[in-house]
C-alpha positions in Angstrom: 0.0 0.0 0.0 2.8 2.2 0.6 4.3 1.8 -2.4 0.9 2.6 -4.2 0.9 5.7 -2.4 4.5 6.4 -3.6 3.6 5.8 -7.0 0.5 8.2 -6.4 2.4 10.9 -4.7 4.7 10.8 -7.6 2.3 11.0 -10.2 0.6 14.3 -8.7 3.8 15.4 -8.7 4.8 15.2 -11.9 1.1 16.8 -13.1 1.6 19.7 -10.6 5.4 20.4 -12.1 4.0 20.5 -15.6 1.0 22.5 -14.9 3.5 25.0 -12.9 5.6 24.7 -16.0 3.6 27.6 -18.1 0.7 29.7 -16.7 -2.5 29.0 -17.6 -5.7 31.4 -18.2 -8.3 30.9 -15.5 -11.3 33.4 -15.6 -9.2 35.3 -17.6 -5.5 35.2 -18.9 -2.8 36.5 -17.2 -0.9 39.9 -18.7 2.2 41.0 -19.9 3.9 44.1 -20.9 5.0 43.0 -25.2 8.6 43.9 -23.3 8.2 41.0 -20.9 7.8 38.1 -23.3 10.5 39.9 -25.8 8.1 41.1 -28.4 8.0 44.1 -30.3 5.3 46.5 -29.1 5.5 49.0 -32.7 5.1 45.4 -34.5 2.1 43.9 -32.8 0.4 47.2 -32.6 0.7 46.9 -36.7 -0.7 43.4 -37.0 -3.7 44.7 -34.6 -4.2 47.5 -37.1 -4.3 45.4 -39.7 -6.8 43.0 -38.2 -9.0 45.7 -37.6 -9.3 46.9 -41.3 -11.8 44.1 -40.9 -13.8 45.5 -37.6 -13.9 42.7 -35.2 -12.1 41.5 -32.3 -8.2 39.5 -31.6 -6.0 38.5 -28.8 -2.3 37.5 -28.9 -0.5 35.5 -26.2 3.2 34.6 -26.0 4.2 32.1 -23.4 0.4 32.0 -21.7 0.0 36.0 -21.4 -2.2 37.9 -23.4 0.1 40.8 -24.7 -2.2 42.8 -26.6 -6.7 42.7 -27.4 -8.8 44.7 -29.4 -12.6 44.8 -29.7 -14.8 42.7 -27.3 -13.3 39.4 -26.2 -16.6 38.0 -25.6 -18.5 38.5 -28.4 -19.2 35.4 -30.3 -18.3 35.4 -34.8 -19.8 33.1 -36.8 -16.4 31.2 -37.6 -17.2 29.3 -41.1 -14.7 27.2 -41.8 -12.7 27.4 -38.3 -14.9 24.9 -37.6 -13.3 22.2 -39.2 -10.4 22.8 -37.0 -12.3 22.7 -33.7 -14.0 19.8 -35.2 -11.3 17.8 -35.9 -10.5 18.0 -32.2 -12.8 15.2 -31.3 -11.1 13.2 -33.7 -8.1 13.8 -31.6 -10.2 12.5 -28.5 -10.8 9.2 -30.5 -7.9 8.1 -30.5 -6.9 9.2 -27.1 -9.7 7.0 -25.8 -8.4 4.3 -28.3 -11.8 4.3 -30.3 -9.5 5.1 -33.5 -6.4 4.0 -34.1 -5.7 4.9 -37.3 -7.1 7.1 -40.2 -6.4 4.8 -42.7 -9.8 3.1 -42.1 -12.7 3.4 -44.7 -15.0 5.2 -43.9 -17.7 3.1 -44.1 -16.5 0.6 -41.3 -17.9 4.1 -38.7 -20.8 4.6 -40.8 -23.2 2.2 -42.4 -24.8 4.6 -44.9 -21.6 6.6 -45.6 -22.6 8.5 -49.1 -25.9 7.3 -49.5 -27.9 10.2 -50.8 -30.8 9.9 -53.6 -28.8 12.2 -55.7 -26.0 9.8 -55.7 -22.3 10.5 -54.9 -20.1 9.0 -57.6 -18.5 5.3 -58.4 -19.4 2.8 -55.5 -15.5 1.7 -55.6 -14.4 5.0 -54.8 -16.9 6.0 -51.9 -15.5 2.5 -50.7 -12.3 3.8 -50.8 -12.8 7.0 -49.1 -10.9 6.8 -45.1 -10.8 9.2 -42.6 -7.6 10.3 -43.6 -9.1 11.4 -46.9 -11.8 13.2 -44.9 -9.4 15.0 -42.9 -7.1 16.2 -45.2 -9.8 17.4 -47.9 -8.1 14.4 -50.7 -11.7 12.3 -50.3 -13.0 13.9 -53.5 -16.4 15.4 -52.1 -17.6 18.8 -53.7 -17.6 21.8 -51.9 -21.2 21.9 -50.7 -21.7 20.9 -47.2 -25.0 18.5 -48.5 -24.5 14.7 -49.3 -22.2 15.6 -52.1 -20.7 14.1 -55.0 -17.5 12.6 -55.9 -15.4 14.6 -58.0 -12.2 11.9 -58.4 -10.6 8.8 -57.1 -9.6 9.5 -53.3 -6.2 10.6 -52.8 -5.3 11.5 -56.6 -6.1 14.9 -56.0 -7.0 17.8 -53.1 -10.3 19.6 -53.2 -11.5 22.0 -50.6 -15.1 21.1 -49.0 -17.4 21.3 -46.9 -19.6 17.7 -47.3 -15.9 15.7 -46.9 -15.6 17.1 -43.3 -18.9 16.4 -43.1 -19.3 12.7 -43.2 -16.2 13.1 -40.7 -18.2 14.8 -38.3 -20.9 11.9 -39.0 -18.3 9.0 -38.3 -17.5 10.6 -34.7 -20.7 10.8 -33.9 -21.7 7.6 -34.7 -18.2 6.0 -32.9 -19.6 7.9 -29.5 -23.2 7.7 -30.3 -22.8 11.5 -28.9 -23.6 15.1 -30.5 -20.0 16.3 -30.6 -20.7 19.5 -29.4 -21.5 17.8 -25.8 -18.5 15.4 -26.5 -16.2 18.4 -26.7 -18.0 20.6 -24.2 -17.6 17.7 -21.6 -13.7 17.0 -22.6 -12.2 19.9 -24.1 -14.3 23.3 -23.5 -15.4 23.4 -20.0 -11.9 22.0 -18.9 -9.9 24.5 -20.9 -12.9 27.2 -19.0 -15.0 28.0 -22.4 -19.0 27.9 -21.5 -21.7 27.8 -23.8 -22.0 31.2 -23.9 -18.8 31.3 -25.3 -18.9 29.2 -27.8 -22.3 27.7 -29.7 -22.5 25.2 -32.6 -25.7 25.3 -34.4 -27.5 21.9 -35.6 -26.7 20.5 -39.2 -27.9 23.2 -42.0 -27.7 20.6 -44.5 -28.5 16.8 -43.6 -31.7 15.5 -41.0 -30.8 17.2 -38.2 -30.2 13.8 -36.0 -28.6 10.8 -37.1 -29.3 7.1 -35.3 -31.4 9.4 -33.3 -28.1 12.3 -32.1 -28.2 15.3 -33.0 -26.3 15.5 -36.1 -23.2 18.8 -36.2 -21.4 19.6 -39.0 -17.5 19.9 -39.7 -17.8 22.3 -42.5 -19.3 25.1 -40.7 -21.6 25.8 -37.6 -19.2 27.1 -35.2 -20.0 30.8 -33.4 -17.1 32.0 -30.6 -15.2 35.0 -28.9 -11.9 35.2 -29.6 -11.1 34.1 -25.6 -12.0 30.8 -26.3 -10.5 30.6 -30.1 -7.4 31.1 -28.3 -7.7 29.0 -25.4 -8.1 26.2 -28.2 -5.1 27.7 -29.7 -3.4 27.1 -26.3 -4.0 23.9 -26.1 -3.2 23.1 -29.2 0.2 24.9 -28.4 0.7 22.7 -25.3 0.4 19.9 -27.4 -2.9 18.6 -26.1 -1.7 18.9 -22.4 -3.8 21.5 -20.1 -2.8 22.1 -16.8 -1.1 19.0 -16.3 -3.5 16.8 -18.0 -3.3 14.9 -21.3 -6.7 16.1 -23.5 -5.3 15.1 -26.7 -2.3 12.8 -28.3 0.9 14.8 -28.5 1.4 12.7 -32.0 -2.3 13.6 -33.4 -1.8 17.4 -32.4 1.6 17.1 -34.7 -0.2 15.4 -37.6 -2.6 18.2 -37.7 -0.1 20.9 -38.0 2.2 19.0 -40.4 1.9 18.1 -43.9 1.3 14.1 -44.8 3.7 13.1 -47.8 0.7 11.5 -49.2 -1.0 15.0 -49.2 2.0 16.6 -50.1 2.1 17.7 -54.1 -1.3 16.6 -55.1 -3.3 18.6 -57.5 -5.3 21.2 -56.5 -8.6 21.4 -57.6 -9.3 25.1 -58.3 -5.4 26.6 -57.9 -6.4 29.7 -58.7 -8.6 30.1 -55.0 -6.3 27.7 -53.1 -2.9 28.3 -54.6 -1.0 25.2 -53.9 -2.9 24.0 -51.0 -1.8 20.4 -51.5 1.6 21.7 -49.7 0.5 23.6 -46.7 -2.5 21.3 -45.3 -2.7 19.3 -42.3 -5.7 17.7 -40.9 -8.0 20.4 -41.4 -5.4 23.1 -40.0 -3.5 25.3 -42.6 0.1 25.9 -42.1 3.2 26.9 -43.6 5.2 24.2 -43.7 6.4 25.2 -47.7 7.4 29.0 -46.2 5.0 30.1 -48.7 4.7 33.1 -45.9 8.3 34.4 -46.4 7.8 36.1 -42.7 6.3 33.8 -40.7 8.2 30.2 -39.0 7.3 27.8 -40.8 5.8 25.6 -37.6 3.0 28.0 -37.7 -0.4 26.5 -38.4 -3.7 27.8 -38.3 -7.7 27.0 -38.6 -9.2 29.7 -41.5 -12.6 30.6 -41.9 -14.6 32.6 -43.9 -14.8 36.3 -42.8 -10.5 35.3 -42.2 -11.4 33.6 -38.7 -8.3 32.1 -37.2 -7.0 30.3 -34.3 -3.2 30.6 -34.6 -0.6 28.6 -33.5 3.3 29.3 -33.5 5.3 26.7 -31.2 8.8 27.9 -32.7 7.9 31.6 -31.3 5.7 29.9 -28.5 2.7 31.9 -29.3 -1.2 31.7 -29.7 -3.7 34.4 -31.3 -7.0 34.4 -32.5 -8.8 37.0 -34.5 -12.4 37.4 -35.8 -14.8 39.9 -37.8 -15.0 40.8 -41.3 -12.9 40.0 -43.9 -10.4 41.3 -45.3 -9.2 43.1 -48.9 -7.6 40.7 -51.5 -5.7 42.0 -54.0 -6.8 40.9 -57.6 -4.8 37.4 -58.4 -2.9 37.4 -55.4 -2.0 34.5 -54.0 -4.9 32.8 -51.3 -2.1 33.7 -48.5 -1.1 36.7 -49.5 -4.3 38.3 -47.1 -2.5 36.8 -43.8 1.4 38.4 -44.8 0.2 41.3 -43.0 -1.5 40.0 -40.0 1.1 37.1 -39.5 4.1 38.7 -40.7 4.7 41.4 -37.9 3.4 39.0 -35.3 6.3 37.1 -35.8 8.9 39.5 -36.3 7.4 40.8 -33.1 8.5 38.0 -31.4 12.2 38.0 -33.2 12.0 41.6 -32.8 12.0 41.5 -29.0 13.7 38.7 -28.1 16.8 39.8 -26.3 14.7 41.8 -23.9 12.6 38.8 -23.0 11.7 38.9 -19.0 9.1 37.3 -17.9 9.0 34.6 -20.2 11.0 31.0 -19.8 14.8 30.8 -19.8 15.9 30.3 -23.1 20.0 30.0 -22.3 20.3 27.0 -23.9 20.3 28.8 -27.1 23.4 31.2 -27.8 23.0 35.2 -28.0 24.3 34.2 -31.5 21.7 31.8 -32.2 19.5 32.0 -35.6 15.9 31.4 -35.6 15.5 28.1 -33.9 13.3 25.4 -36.4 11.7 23.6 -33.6 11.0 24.8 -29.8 13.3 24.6 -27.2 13.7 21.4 -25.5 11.2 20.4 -22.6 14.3 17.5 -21.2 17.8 19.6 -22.0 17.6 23.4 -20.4 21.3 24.5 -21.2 24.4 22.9 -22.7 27.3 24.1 -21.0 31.0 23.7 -23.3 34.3 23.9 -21.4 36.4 26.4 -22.6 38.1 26.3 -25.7 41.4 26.0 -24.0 40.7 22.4 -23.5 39.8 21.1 -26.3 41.6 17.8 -27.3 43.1 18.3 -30.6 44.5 15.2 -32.2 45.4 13.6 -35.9 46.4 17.5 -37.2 45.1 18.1 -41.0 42.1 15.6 -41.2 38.6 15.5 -40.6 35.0 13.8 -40.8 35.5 11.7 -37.8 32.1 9.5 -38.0 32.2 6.9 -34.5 30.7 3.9 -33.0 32.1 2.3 -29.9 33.1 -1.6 -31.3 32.6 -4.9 -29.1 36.7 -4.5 -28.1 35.6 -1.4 -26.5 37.5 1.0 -29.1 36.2 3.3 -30.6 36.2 3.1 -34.6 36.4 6.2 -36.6 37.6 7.8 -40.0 38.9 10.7 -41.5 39.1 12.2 -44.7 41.4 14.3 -46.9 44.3 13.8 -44.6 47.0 11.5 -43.0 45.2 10.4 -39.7 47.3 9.8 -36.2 50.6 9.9 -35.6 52.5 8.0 -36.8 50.7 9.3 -40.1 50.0 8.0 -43.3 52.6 8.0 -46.0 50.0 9.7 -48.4 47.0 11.9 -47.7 43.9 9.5 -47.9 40.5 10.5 -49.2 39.3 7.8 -46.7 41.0 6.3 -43.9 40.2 4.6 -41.1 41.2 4.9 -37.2 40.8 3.5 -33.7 40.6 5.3 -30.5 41.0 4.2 -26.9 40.7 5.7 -23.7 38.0 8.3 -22.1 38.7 12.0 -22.7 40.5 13.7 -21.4 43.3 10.4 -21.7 42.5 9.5 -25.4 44.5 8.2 -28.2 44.3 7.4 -32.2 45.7 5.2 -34.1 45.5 4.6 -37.4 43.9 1.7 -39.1 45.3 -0.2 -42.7 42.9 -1.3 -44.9 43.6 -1.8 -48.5 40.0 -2.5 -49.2 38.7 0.3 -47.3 41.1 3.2 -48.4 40.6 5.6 -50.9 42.5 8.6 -52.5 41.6 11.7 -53.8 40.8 15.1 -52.6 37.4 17.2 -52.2 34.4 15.2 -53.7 36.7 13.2 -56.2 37.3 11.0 -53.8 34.9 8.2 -51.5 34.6 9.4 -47.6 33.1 7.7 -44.8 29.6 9.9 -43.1 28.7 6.9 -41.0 30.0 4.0 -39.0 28.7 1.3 -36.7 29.1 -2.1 -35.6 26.2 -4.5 -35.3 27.1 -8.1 -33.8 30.7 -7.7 -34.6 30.5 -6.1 -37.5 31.4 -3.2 -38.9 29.5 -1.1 -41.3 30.5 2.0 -43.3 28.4 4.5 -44.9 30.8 6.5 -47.6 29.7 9.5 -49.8 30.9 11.1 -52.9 30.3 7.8 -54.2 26.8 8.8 -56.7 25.4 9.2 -54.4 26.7 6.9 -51.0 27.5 3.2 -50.9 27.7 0.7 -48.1 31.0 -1.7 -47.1 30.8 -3.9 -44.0 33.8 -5.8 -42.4 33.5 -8.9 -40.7 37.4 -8.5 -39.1 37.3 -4.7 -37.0 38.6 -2.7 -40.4 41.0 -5.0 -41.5 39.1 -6.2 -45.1 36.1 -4.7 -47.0 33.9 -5.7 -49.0 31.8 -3.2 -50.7 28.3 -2.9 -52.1 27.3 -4.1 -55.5 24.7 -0.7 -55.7 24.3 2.4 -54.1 22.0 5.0 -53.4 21.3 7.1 -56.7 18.1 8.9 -54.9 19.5 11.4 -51.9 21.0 10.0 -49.1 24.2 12.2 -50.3 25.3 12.1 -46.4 24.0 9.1 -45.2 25.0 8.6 -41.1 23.8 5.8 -39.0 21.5 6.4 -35.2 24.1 5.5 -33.3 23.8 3.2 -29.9 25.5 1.8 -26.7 28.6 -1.2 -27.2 28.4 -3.4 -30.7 24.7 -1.6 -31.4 23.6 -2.7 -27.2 20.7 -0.8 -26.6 19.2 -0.7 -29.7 15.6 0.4 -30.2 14.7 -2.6 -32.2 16.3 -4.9 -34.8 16.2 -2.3 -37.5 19.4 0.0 -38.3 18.6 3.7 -38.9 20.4 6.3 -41.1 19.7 9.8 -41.5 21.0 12.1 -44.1 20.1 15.6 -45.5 18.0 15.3 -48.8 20.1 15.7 -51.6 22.1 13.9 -53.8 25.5 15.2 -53.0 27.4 15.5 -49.4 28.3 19.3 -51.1 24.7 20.6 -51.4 22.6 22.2 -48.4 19.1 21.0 -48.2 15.7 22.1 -46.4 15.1 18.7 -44.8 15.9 15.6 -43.3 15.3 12.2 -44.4 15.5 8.6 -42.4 15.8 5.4 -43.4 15.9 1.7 -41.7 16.8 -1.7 -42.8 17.1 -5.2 -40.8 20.3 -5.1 -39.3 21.2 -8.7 -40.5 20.8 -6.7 -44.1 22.3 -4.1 -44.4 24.2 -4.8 -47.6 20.7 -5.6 -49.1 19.4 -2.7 -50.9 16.1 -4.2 -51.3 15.8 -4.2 -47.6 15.8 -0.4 -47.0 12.5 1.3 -46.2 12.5 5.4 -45.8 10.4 7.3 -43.7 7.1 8.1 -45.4 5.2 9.9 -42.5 3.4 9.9 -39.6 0.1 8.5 -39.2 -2.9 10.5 -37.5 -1.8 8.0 -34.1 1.9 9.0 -34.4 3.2 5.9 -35.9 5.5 6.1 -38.5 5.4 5.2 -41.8 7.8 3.2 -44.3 8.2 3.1 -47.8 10.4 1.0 -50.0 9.6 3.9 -52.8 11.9 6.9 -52.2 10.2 9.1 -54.2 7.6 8.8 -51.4 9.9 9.9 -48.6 9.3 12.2 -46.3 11.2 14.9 -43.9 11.6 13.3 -41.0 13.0 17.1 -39.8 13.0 20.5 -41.2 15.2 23.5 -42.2 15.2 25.4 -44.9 18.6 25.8 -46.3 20.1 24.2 -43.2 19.8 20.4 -43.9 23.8 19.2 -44.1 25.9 17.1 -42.9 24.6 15.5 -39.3 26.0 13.1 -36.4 22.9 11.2 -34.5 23.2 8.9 -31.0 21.1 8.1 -28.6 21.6 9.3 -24.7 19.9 6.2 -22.6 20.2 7.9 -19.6 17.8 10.8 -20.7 15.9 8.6 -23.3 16.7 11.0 -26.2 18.5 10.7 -29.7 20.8 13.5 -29.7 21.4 15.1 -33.3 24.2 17.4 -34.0 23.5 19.1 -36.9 26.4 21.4 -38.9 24.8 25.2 -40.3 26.4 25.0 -43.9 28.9 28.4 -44.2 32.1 29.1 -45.4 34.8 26.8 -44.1 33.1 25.5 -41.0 36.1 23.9 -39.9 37.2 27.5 -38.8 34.0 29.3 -38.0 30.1 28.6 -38.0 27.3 27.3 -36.1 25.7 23.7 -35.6 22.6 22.9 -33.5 21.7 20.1 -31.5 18.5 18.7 -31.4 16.9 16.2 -29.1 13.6 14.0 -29.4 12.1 11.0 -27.7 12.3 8.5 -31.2 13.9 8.9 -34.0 11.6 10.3 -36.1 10.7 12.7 -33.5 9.2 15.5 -32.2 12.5 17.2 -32.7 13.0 20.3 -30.2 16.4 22.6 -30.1 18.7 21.6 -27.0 21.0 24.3 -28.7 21.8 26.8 -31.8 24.3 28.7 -32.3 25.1 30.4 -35.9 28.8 31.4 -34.6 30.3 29.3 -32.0 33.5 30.6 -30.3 35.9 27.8 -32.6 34.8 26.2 -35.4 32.4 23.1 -35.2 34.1 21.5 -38.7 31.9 19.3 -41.4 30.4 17.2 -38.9 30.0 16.2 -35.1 28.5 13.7 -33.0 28.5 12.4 -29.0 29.7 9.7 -29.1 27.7 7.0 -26.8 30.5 5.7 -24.9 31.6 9.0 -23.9 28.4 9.4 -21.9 27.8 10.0 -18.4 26.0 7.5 -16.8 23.3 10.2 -15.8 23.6 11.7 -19.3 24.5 15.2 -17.8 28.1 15.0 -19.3 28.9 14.2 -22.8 32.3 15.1 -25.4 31.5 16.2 -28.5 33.6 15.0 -31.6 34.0 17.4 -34.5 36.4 18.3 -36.9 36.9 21.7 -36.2 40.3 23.4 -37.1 41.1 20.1 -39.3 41.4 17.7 -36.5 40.0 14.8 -34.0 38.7 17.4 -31.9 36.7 16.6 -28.5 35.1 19.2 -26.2 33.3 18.0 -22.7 29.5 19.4 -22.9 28.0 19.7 -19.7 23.7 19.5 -19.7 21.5 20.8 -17.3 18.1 19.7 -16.9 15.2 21.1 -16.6 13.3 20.2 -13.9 
């Protein structure tokens, strides 16, 4: 019993630090000077104008205080197609509840009579196709009406803005609760993030019977009526990931598939470009975003509901801020662009925030990120508050004139390494290798290098003429080698620690121009599962920046099987990921526009989290630039920024990486290998934790 009680105690504990963790609106929200949460007063007064060339009303919070309102807060908009994104909400509760575990279910499995009208809604096979997927990211096919509608193409070939698609999704929740949504949310989500009725109404279905199975039948497409107060308490949660005050409302995975753009999605025609520009790249499930940077100004996290009259619930985790505005709407200009009309409300909102940051007071610590850090692409990390480096002074340099340095800690409890463009450890190579290989023994700061002969393995040539190694590990005893500059990377393993290699009979020709393996504990111990991973920057050369990240796996008894290798196609709507043996169907598995390169990934068991180290292409990083390091719970994510820095105090080289054996057995201190100034360089990183 005591133990029970323990394990209570602990648990309330745990809820009470992360409610204290951000403040939360009660009756009201709590305040802030646009000073105090480092945002540009000039600049949000300008997006506030701008809002109210349409009348209406708006609120904008940065880290849980409302900075700046205009127009009643209470008064309740007819929101249109905002909605859908309120809407989809309940989805989210389905599969917190475990009623849906998937979207890739037909949508006639939750509903019997799915597109049975006596107008008829297109070819049987294709209504049998639709899922709930298709429903939520408007690639069903359904017209734009919000009736019964009809089918306009083959599900998935194409995306098509409607009303009747979110529809029959509304239809299917009900009919999985045998509830009216309305009190499904009111019970789970509204009153518990402190939105009443009279803040928020949803009128009965303007289209269909207004009951279905004898509940009251809501719509999806439209219905909605709310203040701005509770848009962007909705917002809020949304920007706590589905957590409110401690408590889990809806899955941290669904809340990223809604702001995030499926590769299935991704690229489809648009049906009607000329309203919904290229839609197809900037829609999640039924949020907007930005995730194509189509708004120059604006992060590229940011995501958004949009209804008619330019309704919006706005979410920003990268800037960590919420806003909601409603009224009329506002001027287009003739054949603009459908975004264009939010440049001007977004667009200073978030230079606000950029703006203001180095005055920031009130809000979080954000340390852990350098005064000379660039925009960060993902939000700061909830495990890693700081990383402290010693001072330059002690950095180990070894193996002068050489670089690269990929690692993986062997079953002889070495260290196995290689270089590139250079002549390794002392004593050195009689010629400058392209690729060479090394061991290391020892724990900083009592390290040393030696060089490793391999005929098989070795290769000459300077620059991109020549093979060089961007990954290594050992699974079972064996080592594996990931080389670029070799159109694009190839694959050699060794069955002797280095001594003999035997190379693959293909390579990868799509990407994968700097492919790097997830690195683990001792001879791959501590694996996540049997699979392999490797990461790499999308592009087909090691010499060309990219905007994102891809991943791959293969069995680890394949490795040297090409036909083996799946690549990351996705998440699903319950956070699981999705593999493809077709890389034309892969997806980012991170994002940075510009700033994809080269990359070293491990895992830190002690803290649970894959560490990735991730080099800011410049001139000459081996002398000066930035890198970030990014940390997440799997390897496919969610990512957040542990640090970022665009100029660190020596340069970080072409690539880094903790090595796993170099870990503290509390995770708190690590060594970071890198090639700055041409070398085997190590520098001790100290971590400190948030609480």
């Amino acid at each position: 019993m005591n133990a029970v009680r323990s394990g209570l105690a602990t648990l309330l504990l745990a809820a009470a630090a992360c409610a204290a963790e951000h403040p939360w609106p009660g009756d009201d929200w709590p305040t802030a000077q646009p000073a105090d949460v480092g945002m540009d007063e000039t600049l949000l007064e300008k997006a506030r104008d701008y809002a109210l060339t349409g009348s209406g009303s708006g609120i904008i919070t940065r880290h849980g205080r409302a900075v700046i309102r205009w127009g009643d807060q209470a008064k309740r908009y007819d929101l249109k197609s905002t909605t859908k994104s309120i809407g989809m909400t309940s989805v989210g509760l389905a599969m917190l509840d475990g009623r849906l575990t998937s979207l890739d279910v037909p949508a006639k499995r939750y509903h019997p009579t799915f597109g049975v009208a006596k107008d008829g809604t297109g070819r049987r096979e294709w209504l049998d196709s639709v899922t709930l997927f298709h429903l939520a990211t408007q690639t069903a096919g359904f017209e734009k009406p919000g009736g019964t509608g009809k089918l306009l193409f083959a599900p998935g070939t194409k995306w098509a803005y409607s009303d009747s698609g979110p529809n029959w999704l509304a239809e299917c929740i009900t009919l999985i609760y045998r509830q009216d949504v309305r009190d499904l949310l009111f019970k789970r989500v509204f009153r518990p993030l402190g939105i009443q009725p009279a803040d928020l109404a949803w009128r009965r279905n303007a289209y269909r019977p207004k009951e279905i199975d004898g509940v009251v039948r809501r719509e999806f497409g439209s219905g909605v009526s709310a203040g701005v107060d509770a848009m962007a308490r909705i917002g809020y949660l949304y920007l706590r990931r589905g957590r409110w005050k401690g408590k889990r409302i809806l899955p941290e995975a669904f809340v990223d598939a809604c702001r995030t753009v499926s590769e299935r999605v991704r690229g489809l025609p648009v049906v009607g470009p000329k309203t919904y520009g290229k839609a197809s790249d900037h829609y999640g499930l039924l949020w907007w975003n930005n995730a194509d940077g189509t708004l120059t100004a604006v992060p590229r996290d940011a995501y958004w509901s949009w209804g008619l009259y330019d309704s919006l619930i706005v979410v920003i985790p990268s800037l960590d801020v919420a806003c909601a505005r409603a009224g009329q709407s506002w001027k287009r200009e003739r054949d603009a662009d459908h975004y264009d009309v939010l440049q001007r409300f977004l667009g200073p909102i978030a230079q606000s925030a950029r703006a203001g940051r180095g005055s920031v007071r009130a809000s979080p610590p954000t340390s852990h990120v350098s005064a000379a850090a660039p925009r960060a692409p993902y939000p700061s990390s909830p495990v890693i508050k700081r990383i402290t480096w010693a001072p330059a002074s002690r950095i180990i340099r070894l193996a002068k004139g050489s670089d690269n340095w990929p690692v993986t800690w062997a079953d002889d409890d070495r260290l196995y390494t290689a270089y590139g463009d250079g002549r390794g450890f002392k004593p050195l190579t009689e010629k400058k290798l392209s690729l060479g290989l090394a061991t290391v023994t020892g724990r900083p700061p009592d390290i040393k290098g030696a060089n490793l002969r391999s005929t098989s393995a070795e290769q000459l040539g300077g620059g991109a003429s020549g093979k060089k190694a961007s990954g290594m590990t050992m699974i079972d005893g064996t080592l594996y080698m990931a080389a670029r500059n070799a159109r694009n990377s190839q694959i050699a393993c060794s069955r002797d620690r280095g001594r003999s290699w035997t190379w693959s009979a293909w390579t990868f020709t799509t990407s994968f121009g700097y492919p790097t393996f997830v690195g683990f504990g001792r001879n791959y111990a501590g694996a996540r599962d049997d699979f392999v991973y490797l990461v790499s920057h999308d592009a087909d050369s090691a010499y060309k920046p990219a905007d994102r990240m891809i991943l791959a796996r293969v069995p680890k008894a394949r490795l040297m099987d090409r036909a083996a290798y799946e690549a990351f196609g996705g998440l699903d709507a319950g956070g699981r990921p999705l593999w493809t043996r077709d890389l034309a169907r892969r997806a980012a598995v991170f994002t940075h526009r510009g700033r994809c390169y080269r990359s070293g990934i491990t895992y830190c068991a002690p803290l649970k989290r894959y560490l990735w180290v991730q080099i800011i292409p410049g001139n000459d990083t081996r002398f000066r630039g930035g890198f970030g390091v990014y940390d997440a719970p799997e390897p496919w994510g969610p990512w957040t920024t542990a640090y970022l820095t665009e100029a660190w105090d020596v340069g970080p080289g072409e690539t880094a990486s903790f090595p796993t054996k170099w870990m503290s057995d509390d995770g708190r201190t690590l060594w970071l290998v890198f090639s700055g100034d041409d070398c085997f360089s190590v520098r001790k990183a100290t971590l400190t934790l948030a609480p």
